[in-house]
Every structure is written in structure tokens, then in C-alpha cells.
C-alpha positions in Angstrom: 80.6 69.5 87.2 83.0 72.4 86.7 85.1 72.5 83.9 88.7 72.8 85.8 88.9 70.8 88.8 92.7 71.4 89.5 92.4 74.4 90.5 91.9 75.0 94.7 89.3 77.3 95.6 90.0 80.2 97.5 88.8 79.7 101.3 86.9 83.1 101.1 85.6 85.6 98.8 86.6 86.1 95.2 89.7 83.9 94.6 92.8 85.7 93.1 94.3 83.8 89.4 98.0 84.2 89.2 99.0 87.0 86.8 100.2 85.8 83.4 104.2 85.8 82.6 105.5 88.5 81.3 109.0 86.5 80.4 109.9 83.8 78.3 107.7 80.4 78.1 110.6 78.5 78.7 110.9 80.4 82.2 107.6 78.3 83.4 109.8 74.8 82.5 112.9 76.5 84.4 111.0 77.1 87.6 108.9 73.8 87.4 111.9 72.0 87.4 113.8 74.1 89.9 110.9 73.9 92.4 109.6 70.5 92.2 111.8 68.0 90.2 110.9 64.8 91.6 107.3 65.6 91.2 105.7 63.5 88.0 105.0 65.7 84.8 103.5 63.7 82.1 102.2 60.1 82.3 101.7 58.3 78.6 101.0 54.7 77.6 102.6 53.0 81.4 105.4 55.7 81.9 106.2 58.7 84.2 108.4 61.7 83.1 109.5 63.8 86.0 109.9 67.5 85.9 113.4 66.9 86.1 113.4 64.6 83.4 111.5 66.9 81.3 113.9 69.6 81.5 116.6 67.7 80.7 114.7 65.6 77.4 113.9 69.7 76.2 117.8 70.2 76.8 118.7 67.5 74.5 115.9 68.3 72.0 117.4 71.9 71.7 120.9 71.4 71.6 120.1 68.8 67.8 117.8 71.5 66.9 120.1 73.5 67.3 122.7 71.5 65.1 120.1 71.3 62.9 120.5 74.8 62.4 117.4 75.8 64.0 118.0 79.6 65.7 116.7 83.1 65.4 114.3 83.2 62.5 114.2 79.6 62.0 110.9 78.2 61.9 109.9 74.9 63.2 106.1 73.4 62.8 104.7 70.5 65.3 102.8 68.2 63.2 101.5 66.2 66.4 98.9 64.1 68.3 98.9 64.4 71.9 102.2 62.8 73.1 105.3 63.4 75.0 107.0 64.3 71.9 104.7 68.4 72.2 105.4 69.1 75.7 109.6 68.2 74.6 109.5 70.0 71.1 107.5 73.1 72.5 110.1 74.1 74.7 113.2 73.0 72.6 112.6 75.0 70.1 111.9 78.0 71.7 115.1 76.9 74.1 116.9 76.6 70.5 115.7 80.4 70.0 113.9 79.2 67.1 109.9 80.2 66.5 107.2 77.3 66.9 104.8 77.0 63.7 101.1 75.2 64.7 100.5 72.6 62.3 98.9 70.0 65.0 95.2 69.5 64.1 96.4 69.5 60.3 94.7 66.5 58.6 96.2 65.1 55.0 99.3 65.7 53.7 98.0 68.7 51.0 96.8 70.6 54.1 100.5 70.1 55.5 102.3 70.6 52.9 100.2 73.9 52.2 100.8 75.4 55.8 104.5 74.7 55.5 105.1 76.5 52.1 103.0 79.8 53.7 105.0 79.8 56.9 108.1 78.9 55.3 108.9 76.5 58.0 112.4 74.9 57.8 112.0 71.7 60.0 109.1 69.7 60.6 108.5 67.2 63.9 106.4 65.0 63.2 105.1 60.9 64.0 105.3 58.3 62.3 101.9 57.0 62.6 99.0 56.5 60.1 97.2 59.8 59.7 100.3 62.0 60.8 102.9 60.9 58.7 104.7 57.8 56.7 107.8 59.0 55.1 108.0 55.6 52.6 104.9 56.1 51.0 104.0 59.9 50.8 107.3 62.1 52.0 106.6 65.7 52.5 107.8 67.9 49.6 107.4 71.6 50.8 109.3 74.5 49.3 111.2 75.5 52.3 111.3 72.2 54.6 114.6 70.8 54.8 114.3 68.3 57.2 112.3 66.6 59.2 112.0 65.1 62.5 110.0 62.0 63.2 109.2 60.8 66.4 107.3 56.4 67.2 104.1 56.1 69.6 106.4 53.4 71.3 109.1 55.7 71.9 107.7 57.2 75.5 105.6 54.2 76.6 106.6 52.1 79.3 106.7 48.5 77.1 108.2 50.0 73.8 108.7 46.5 72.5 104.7 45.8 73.3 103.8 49.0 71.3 105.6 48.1 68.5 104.2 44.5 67.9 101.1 45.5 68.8 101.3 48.3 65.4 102.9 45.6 63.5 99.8 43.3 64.4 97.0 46.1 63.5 99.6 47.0 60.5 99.6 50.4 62.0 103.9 50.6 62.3 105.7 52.9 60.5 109.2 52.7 59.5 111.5 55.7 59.8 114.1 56.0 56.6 117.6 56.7 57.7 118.4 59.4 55.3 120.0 62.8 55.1 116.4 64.4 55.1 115.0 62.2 58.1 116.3 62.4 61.5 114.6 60.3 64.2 113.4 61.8 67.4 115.6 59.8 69.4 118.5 60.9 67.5 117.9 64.3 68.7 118.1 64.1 71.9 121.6 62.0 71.3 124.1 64.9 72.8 125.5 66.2 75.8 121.9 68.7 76.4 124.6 71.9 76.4 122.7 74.1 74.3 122.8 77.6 73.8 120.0 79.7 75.3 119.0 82.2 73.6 117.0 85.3 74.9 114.1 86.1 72.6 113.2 90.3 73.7 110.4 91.1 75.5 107.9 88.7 76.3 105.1 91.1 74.5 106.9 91.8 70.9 109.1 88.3 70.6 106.9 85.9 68.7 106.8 82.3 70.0 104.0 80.4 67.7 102.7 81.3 64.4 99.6 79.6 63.2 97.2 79.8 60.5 93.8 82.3 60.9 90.0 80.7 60.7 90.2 80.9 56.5 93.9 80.1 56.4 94.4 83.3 54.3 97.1 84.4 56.3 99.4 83.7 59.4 98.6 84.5 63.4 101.9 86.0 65.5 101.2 84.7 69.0 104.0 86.5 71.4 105.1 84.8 74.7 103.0 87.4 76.9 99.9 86.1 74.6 100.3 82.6 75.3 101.2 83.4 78.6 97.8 85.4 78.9 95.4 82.5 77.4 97.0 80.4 80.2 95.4 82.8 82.5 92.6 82.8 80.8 92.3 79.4 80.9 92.7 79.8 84.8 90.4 82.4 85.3 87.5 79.9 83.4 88.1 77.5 85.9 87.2 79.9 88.9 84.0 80.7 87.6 82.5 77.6 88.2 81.6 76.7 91.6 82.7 73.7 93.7 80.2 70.7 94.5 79.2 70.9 97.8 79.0 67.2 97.9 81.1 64.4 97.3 84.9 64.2 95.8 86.2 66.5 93.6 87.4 64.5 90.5 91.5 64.2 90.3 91.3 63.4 86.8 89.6 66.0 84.4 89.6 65.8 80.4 90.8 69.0 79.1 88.7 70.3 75.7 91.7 70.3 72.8 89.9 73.2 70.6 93.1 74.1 69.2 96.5 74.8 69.5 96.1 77.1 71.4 93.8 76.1 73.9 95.9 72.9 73.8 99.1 75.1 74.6 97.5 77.5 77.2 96.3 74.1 79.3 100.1 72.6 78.9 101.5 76.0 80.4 98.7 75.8 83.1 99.7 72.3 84.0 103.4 73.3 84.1 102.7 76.3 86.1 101.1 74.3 88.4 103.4 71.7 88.3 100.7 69.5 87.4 100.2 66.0 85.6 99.7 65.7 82.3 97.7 62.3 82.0 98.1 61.9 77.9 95.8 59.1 77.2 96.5 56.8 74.2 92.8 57.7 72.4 94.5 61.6 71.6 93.1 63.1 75.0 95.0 65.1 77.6 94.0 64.9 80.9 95.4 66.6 84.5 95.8 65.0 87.5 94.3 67.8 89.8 95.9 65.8 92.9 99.6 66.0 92.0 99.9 69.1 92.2 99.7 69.2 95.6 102.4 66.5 95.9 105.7 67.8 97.0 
């Protein structure tokens, strides 16, 4: 079985990958939403997010950045499991004009803390969720942090009130302190979505994500064309498997979370494609190849 099944085969000879961006990331949200708004873009625990939807939730998440204070130069780490809460703070920040920071496979605050002082990232997003983050018993102290956003599990699931009894049941519900360093997810997204774009440059110099290298000696600058061009990358691997000759192609395909950025490239793809993002509640993503072929 091929590793990408969303992507159509070409009806003859070699098929043709779309060429990579070279624009803005936020661009590929634009035109998804623009072309097909009704069409559904994430799915997690029961509940759909439309394209439209999703452009409006990263509207609102970048205008409170941006009251935050989050702009030029301003960096922002994601400090996430596989929820709604990437796919929205991805593009708000760089909609906020402010540069992404990769702390999502992080384990253990130490490891946290340590990425934060040597990217000197101002704001943190984070969940409140065992093994991610629980402010009342071991806040984040970092040298340069300043605040930080928290998001809940329940807070994109269809049956919030479910999610939250069921954490208070398995003792797995964390509370989020109201406090001048805090500031809830859902408190960001609290405005009238007016925020200022901001232009980063060229699409091959502007930087959108910084993340550690393989020792952690020292940080990775990721521009918007280089994301851009492990999206196609990502494409171009799918082609080189062949189609079964038999059978149904499978409309739901686990995607392999290596890293941020293989987890980012596969996000872009699936927006690009105005695709499905099937997030499943174990921490896996997961693309409907089918709905993209939905009008």
C-alpha cells in the first residue's frame, strides 16, 4: 500500500506535482478558503471546522497575538500535540507577522524550558494536558517568555462538557490560572478577527519557523519557500508509489509525524489540496483522501 493515497494519479505517463509556493504560507489558507469554504478542513474528537471557519479562528488568533504584542521579530513556540489548536496558531502567528518557534515533540518541562531560553521566544501556546503542560504545579520560568497561551482538549470537540468529565474521571483535567502571565486560548480568539497583515519579504529569505538541529547545539531558519518546498516534497513521495490495481483505494491514510516538519509540510499539503485533516484523539493525523474532491 502506497504511502499517500490522496493524491490522484495522473491518467498517463509521468504525473506532474504542483510547484512549491514561492509566497507567503499564509497565502495557501487565503486561497483554501477563497476556493472552497464550505468544504470541511479539520475533524477532531466529533467536530468539523470548515475552511471558512478556519480562516476566520486564525483571524481571531492573530489579531490577540497581535495585542499580545506579538509582530516582526517576535517569537512564538507551539508546544503542541496534534489538535486544532496547530493548524489555528501556525497561521496566526505568521498572520500576526511574528516568526513560529518548533517546540512540538518537546517532552519534560527542562527540555522546554531549554529550547525557549536558546530561541528567546516571547510567547508560548501551549495545552493544558498532562505531559504538555499544567501551569498549577510546574509553570514555565524561561528567561525570555512573557506569556503564555494555553489551550483544553475539550475546547474543539464536539461534546466539550463530555471531554471534560471524562479528564476529571481519569484525573487527567487541567485547570488554567487566570493571571496576568496566562491567557486561555479561547480568550484569544475573543475580538473582532481585524488584524493587521503583515507582509514578511520574499518567500526565500523571510524566515517562518525556527527549530532546534539533531544535537540541539544550535537553531534551524526554515524560510516560507523551504516549507513550501518539503510540502512538495512530500507530494512528489506520494507519486512514486504505484496505485493498486485492485480493490478501493483507502480514503483515510495515517500520515508518519517524524517531526515538525514533516508534520507541517503534510498540513500545507492537506490545505493545498483543500483536504481533511482527520486529527484522531490517540495524537495521529490522518487525511481524508475523498474530500478533496468534494466541492
Amino acid at each position: 500500500m502506497f504511502e499517500h493515497a490522496w493524491v490522484e494519479p495522473a491518467a498517463s505517463g509521468a504525473p506532474d506535482a504542483p510547484e512549491p509556493p514561492l509566497r507567503p504560507l499564509l497565502h495557501l489558507l487565503d486561497e483554501a478558503v477563497d476556493r472552497w469554504p464550505a468544504r470541511p478542513a479539520i475533524e477532531f474528537m466529533g467536530k468539523l471546522i470548515s475552511y471558512r471557519e478556519l480562516g476566520a479562528l486564525v483571524s481571531h488568533a492573530a489579531t490577540g497575538l497581535q495585542q499580545l504584542g506579538v509582530g516582526p521579530g517576535v517569537r512564538v513556540a507551539l508546544h503542541l500535540p496534534v489538535t486544532p489548536h496547530v493548524a489555528i496558531a501556525f497561521f496566526a502567528v505568521l498572520k500576526a507577522g511574528g516568526t513560529l518557534v518548533d517546540c512540538l515533540a518537546l517532552e519534560g518541562v527542562p527540555a522546554l524550558r531549554d529550547a525557549l531560553d536558546a530561541s528567546r521566544s516571547e510567547v508560548l501556546i501551549t495545552l493544558a494536558a498532562p505531559r504538555w503542560y499544567e501551569p498549577t504545579h510546574c509553570p514555565i520560568h524561561a528567561a525570555y517568555l512573557r506569556c503564555v497561551v494555553v489551550g483544553t482538549l475539550a475546547q474543539f470537540a464536539a461534546h466539550p462538557d463530555a471531554v471534560i468529565a471524562a479528564q476529571r474521571r481519569d484525573g487527567a483535567y487541567v485547570d488554567v490560572p487566570l493571571d496576568g502571565r496566562h491567557v486561555r486560548f479561547g480568550q484569544l480568539l475573543r475580538n473582532d478577527g481585524r488584524c493587521r497583515t503583515l507582509t514578511p519579504g520574499p518567500a526565500d529569505h523571510a524566515v517562518a519557523l525556527l527549530r532546534s538541529n539533531a544535537d540541539g547545539s544550535a537553531l534551524e531558519s526554515l524560510t516560507h519557500a523551504a516549507l513550501g518546498k518539503a510540502c512538495r516534497q512530500r507530494t512528489d513521495g506520494s507519486h512514486r508509489h504505484d496505485v493498486p490495481t485492485g480493490g478501493e483505494v483507502p480514503t483515510r491514510v495515517p500520515l508518519p509525524l517524524g517531526d515538525a516538519r514533516t508534520l507541517i509540510a503534510d498540513m500545507l499539503l492537506c490545505v493545498q489540496l483543500g483536504a481533511l485533516q482527520l486529527l484522531g484523539a490517540d495524537g495521529r493525523l490522518v487525511l481524508n483522501r475523498m474530500a478533496a474532491q468534494q466541492n
